[in-house]
C-alpha positions as CSV (number, residue, x, y, z in Angstrom):
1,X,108.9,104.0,118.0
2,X,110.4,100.7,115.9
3,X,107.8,99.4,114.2
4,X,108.5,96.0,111.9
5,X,106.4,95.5,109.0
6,X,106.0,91.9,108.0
7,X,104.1,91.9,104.4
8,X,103.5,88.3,102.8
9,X,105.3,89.5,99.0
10,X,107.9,91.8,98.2
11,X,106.7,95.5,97.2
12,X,106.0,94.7,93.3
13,X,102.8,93.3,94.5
14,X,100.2,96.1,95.0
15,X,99.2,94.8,98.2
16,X,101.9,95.4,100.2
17,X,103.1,98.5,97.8
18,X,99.5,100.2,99.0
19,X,98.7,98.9,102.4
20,X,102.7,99.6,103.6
21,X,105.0,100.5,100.9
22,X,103.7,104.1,100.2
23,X,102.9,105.0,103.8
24,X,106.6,104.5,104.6
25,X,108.3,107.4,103.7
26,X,105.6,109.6,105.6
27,X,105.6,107.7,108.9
28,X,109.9,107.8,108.8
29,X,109.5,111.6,108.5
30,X,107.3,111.6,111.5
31,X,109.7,109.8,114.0
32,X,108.6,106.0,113.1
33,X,111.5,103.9,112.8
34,X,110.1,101.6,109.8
35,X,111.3,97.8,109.2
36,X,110.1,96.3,106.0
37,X,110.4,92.4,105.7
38,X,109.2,90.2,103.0
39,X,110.3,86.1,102.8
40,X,110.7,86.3,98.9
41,X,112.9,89.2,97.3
42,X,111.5,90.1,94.3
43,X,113.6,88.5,91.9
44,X,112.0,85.3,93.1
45,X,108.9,86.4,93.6
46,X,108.7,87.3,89.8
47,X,110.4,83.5,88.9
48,X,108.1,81.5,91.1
49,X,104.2,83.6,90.4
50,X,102.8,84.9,87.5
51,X,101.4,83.2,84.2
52,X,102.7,79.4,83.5
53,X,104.2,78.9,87.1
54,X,101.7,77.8,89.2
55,X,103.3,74.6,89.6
56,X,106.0,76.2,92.0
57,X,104.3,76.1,95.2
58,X,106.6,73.9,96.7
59,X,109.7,76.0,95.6
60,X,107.7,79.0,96.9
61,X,107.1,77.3,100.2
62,X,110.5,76.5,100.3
63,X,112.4,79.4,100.4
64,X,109.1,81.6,102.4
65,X,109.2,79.2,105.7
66,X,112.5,79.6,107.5
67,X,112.9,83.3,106.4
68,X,109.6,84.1,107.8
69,X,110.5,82.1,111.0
70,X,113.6,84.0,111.6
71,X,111.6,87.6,110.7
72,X,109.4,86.5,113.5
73,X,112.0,85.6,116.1
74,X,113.1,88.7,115.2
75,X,110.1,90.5,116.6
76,X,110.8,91.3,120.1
77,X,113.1,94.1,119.0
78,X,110.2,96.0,117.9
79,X,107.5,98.2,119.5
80,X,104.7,97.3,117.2
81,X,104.9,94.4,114.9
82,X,102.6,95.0,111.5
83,X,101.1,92.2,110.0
84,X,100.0,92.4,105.9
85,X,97.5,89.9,104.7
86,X,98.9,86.6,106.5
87,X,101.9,85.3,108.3
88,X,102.8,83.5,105.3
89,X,101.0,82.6,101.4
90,X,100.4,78.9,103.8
91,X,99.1,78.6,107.3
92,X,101.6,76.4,108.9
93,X,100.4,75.5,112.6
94,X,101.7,77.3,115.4
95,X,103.2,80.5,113.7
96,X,100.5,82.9,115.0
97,X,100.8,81.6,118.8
98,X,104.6,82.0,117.7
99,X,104.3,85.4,116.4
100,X,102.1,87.1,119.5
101,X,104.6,85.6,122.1
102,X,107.4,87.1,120.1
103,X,105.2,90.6,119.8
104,X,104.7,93.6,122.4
105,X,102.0,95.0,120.1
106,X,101.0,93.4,117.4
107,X,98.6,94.9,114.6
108,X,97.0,92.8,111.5
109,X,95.7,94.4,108.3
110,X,93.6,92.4,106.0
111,X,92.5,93.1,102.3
112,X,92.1,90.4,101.1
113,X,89.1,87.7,101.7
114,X,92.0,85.4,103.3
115,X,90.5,84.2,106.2
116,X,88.2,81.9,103.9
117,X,91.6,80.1,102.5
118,X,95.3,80.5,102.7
119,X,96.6,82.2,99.0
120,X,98.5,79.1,98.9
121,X,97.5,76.0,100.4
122,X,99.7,73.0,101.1
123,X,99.2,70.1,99.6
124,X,98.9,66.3,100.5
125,X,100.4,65.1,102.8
126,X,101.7,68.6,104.1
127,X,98.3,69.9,104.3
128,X,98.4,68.3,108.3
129,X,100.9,71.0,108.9
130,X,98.2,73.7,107.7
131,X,95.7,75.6,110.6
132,X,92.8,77.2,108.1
133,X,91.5,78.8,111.1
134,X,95.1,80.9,111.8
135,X,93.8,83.9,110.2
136,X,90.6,84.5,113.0
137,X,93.5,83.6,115.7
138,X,95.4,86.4,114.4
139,X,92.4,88.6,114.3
140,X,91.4,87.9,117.9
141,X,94.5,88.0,119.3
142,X,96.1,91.7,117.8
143,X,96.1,94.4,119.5
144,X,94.2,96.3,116.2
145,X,93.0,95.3,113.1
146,X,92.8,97.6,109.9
147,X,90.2,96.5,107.6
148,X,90.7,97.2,103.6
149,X,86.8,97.4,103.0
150,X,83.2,97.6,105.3
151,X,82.7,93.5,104.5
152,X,86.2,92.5,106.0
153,X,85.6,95.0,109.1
154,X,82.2,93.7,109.7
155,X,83.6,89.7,109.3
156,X,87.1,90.8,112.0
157,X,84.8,92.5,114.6
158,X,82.7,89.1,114.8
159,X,86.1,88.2,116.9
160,X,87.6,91.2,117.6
161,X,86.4,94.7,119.5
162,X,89.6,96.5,118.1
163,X,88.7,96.8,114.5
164,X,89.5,99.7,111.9
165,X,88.0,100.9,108.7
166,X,91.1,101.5,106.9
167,X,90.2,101.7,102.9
168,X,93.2,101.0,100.6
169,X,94.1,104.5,99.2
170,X,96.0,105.9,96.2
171,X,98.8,108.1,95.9
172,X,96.5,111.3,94.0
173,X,99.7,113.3,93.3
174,X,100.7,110.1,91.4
175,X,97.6,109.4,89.6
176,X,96.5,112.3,88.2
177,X,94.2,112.7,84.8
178,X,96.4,112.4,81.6
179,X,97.4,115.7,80.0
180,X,96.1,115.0,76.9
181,X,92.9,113.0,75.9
182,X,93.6,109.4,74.7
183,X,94.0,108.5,70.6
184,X,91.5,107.0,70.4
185,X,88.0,105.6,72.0
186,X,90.2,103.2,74.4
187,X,88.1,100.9,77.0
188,X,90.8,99.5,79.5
189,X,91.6,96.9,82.1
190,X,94.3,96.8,84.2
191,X,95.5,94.2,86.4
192,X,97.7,91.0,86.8
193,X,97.6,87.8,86.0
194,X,96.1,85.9,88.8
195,X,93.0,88.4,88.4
196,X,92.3,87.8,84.7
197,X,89.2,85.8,85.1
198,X,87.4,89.2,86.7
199,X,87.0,89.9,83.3
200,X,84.8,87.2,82.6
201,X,81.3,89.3,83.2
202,X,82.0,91.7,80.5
203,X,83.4,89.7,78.6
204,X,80.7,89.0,76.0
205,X,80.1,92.6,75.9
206,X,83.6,93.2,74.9
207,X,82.6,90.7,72.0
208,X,79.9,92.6,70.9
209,X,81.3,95.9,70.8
210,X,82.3,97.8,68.0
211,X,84.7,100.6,66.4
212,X,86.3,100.5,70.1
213,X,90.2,99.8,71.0
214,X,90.3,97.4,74.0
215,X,93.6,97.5,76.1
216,X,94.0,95.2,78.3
217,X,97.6,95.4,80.7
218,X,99.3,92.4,82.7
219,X,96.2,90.2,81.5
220,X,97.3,86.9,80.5
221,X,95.5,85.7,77.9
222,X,95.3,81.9,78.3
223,X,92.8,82.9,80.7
224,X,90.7,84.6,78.2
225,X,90.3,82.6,74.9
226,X,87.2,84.8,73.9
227,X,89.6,87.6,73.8
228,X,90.4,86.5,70.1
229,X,86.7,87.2,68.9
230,X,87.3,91.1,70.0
231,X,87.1,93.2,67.2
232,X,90.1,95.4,68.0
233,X,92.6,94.7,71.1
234,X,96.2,94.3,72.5
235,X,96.8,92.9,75.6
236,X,100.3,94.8,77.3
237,X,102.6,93.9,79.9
238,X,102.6,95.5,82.9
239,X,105.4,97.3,84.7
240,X,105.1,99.7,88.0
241,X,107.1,102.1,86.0
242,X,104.8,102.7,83.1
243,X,101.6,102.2,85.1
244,X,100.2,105.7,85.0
245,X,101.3,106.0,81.9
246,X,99.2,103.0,80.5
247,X,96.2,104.4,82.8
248,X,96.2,107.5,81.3
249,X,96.0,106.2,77.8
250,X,92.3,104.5,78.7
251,X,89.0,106.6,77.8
252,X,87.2,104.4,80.3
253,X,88.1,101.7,82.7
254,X,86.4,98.2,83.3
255,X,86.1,96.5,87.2
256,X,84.0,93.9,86.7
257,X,84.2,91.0,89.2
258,X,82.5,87.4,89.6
259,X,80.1,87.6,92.7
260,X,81.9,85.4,94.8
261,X,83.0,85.5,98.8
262,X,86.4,85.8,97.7
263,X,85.7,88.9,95.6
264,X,83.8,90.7,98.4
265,X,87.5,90.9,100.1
266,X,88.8,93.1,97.2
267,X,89.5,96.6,98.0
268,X,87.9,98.0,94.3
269,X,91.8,99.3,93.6
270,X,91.2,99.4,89.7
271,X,88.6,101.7,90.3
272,X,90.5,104.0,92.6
273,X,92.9,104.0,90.1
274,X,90.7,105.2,87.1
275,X,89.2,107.8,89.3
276,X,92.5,109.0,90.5
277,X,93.1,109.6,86.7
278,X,89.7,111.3,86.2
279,X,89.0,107.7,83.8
280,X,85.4,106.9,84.0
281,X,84.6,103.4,85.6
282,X,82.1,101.0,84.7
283,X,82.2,98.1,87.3
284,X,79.9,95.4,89.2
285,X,77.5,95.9,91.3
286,X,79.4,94.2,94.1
287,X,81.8,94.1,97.1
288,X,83.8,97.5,97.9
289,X,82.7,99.1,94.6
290,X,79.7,99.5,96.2
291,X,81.1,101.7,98.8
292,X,83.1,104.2,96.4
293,X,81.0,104.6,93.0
294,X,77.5,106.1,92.8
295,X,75.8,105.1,90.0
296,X,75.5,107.8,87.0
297,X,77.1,110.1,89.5
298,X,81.4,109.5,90.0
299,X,80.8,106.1,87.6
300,X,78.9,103.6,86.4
301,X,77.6,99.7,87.3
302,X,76.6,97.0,84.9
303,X,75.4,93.6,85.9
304,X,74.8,91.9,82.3
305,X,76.2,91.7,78.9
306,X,73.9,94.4,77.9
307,X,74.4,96.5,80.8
308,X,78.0,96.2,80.3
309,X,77.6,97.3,76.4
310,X,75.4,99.9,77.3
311,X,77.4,101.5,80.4
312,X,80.3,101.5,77.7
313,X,78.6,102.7,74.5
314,X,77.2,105.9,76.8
315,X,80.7,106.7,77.6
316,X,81.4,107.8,74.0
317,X,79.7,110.9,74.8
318,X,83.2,113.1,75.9
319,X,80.6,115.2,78.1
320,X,79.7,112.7,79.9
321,X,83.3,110.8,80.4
322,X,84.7,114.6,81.6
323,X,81.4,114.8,84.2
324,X,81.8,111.0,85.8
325,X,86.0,111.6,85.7
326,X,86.1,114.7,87.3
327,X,83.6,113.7,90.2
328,X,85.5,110.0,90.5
329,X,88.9,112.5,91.0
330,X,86.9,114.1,93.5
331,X,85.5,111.1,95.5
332,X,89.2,109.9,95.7
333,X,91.0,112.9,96.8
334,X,88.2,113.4,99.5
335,X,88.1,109.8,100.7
336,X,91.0,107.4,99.2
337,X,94.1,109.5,99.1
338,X,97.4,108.8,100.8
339,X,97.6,112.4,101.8
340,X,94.4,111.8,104.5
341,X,95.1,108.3,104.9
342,X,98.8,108.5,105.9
343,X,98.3,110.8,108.9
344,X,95.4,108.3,110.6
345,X,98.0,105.4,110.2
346,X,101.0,107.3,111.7
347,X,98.1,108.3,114.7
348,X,97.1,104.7,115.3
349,X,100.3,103.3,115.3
350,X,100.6,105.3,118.1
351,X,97.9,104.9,120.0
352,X,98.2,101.0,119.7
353,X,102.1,101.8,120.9
């Protein structure tokens, strides 16, 4: 079976890197013939996104429309054409009816809240050329739909019978808890820079905290102008390489996220990534966090500033850290781990197929 995978940024980005990039090697092994496309390599993708360049939309736009086109006339060669997040970062008119004429069997995966807006939008006067309602066309017309969390399956089966629960997972021979216990009593965000504002809710709490080290990687910190009233901090760049490594230096690791639609899209990574690690996580109350943490059991919620300083503060007991990150280790290698997770995708590849 040739299957082409069509993800909207190059591998870098965790979304594709999760919802395709890892499953890769297991599905070639197991007779899949696996074609990975992206319009940006990721040279460009790193010039034209991250902190400072979000004037480049048009540049971006640019170089993502005619490569996409010709991935898509490309299609027909394939057996099952896979479709990450969206067609393209704007919903240019037509390029869905384009893309299921061009497809025997065509499969969407969403994780991301993107049928509410495009990631980036055109602007006057190109915005004519934009169809907001392409992403519930591609739902209803694929053959299947895999779902990142229970919110975006419940929204794609409102159009669409052929819907899967398919949670983002984590590579838990990857993550794995740090050999040694951090330095110090580190509390830890990770993340990049286009999701620095979700640290907004604790951020008062991160104020007020004392004799703590707070380590925050890939934030930026124009986004974060209380961060100078933290007591003791560094904010560190973030690399794929080194991202284990920077996990396993946390004591405890912060999710919190502003209670909006978009947010109920995200697929809680962060927190499958402390638990991996046996970190404890504190996060919100909200969206897909709901779904993995129980509350004083694998972690830990917090819904105000002094939820969020208390949630912390108890996690300076080491007892109580070991207890939460040894049952969040557990929760993800018995639900989120590519090891279960790569099997049910090479199995309903083939029964879409």
């Amino acid at each position: 079976m040739r299957v082409l995978f069509l993800t909207l940024y190059p591998n870098i980005a965790a979304s594709p890197r999760l919802r395709v990039g890892q499953f890769i090697p297991y599905l070639s092994e197991n007779g899949i013939e696996c074609t990975v496309r992206c319009p940006l390599t990721e040279l460009e993708f790193r010039r034209l996104t991250g902190p400072g360049r979000a004037a480049r939309p048009f540049w971006y736009h640019l170089r993502e429309t005619p490569r996409r086109i010709a991935q898509i006339l490309s299609a027909g060669r394939y057996d099952v054409v896979f479709v990450q997040k969206a067609i393209m970062t704007a919903y240019l008119r037509g390029l869905d009816g384009l893309l299921r004429r061009k497809s025997r069997r065509l499969v969407y995966d969403i994780d991301d809240a993107v049928h509410l807006a495009p990631p980036h939008p055109l602007n006057n006067p190109w915005s004519k050329l934009e169809d907001r309602a392409q992403i519930v066309n591609l739902i209803k017309s694929a053959d299947l739909v895999l779902a990142g969390n229970a919110w975006l399956a419940a929204a794609a089966r409102e159009v669409c019978a052929k819907v899967e629960l398919f949670p983002t997972v984590v590579d838990t021979d990857k993550y794995v808890p740090a050999p040694t216990p951090p330095d110090c009593y580190r509390v830890g965000w990770i993340g990049n820079s286009s999701t620095t504002v979700c640290l907004d809710p604790a951020a008062n709490a991160l104020v007020a905290l004392q004799n703590a080290h707070i380590c925050l990687v890939g934030a930026d910190t124009d986004r974060i102008p209380w961060l100078r009233r933290v007591d003791a901090y560094e904010v560190r760049r973030w690399s794929l390489k080194r991202e284990v490594d920077e996990l396993q230096r946390f004591s405890v690791g912060l999710m919190p996220q502003p209670q909006t639609e978009w947010m109920r899209g995200k697929c809680a990574l962060k927190a499958l990534q402390y638990m991996a690690c046996g970190i404890p996580c504190v996060a919100s109350p909200f969206g897909a966090a709901l779904d993995i943490i129980r509350d004083g059991e694998n972690g830990l919620f917090a819904d105000s500033t002094d939820a969020w300083l208390d949630a912390v503060n108890r996690l300076r007991d080491p007892a109580l850290r070991r207890r939460l990150g040894e049952a969040g280790r557990e929760t993800v290698l018995s639900r989120y781990s590519l090891k279960q997770a790569a099997p049910r995708l090479l199995e309903l590849l083939r029964e879409v197929a």
